[in-house]
Structure formats: structure tokens, C-alpha cells
C-alpha positions, 0 to 999 in steps of 0.5 A: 701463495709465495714461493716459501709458503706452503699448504698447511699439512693439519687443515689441508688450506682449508683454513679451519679443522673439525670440532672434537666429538664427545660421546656419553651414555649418561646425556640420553634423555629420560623421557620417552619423546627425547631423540637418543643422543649420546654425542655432542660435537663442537663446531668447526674452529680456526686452525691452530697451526696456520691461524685460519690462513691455510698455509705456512711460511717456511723459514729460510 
């Protein structure tokens, strides 16, 4: 990193954020052998903030 870069505060430098978590009783299964899942989480995606760089320029 240069001296005017610094480490993204949102992903932290880990270049990606944790994907958002939706949960709904209505997706259970209605069969007897179905897993009881109420949530479905998305995958990690690339940091809108630092665009998957992990850090951030600061303007002079």
C-alpha cells in the first residue's frame, strides 16, 4: 500500500463483505423428509466500497 491509501473501514482489506440473509417461514418444506430451512444467505460479494481492492485512496 502507498502512503495515501488506507484500509477500507467496510470489508476491513478483506476485499469482499458477507452476502445478506433473508429469512421466511413460508419456504419450509411441507414434506416430512424436507430439512427445516427458513433462511437462504447469499454468497460473499466483492466490496462495493473498495471494489475488491481492500483499501482506499485517499484524495490529497
Amino acid at each position: 500500500m502507498l502512503e495515501n491509501e488506507i484500509v477500507c473501514p467496510e470489508c476491513k482489506g478483506k476485499k469482499t463483505i458477507e452476502g445478506d440473509s433473508v429469512c421466511n417461514m413460508e419456504w419450509r418444506g411441507n414434506k416430512p423428509d424436507d430439512e427445516l430451512n427458513d433462511c437462504i444467505t447469499e454468497p460473499e460479494k466483492e466490496c462495493p466500497t473498495c471494489h475488491g481492492r481492500g483499501y482506499i485512496r485517499q484524495v490529497a
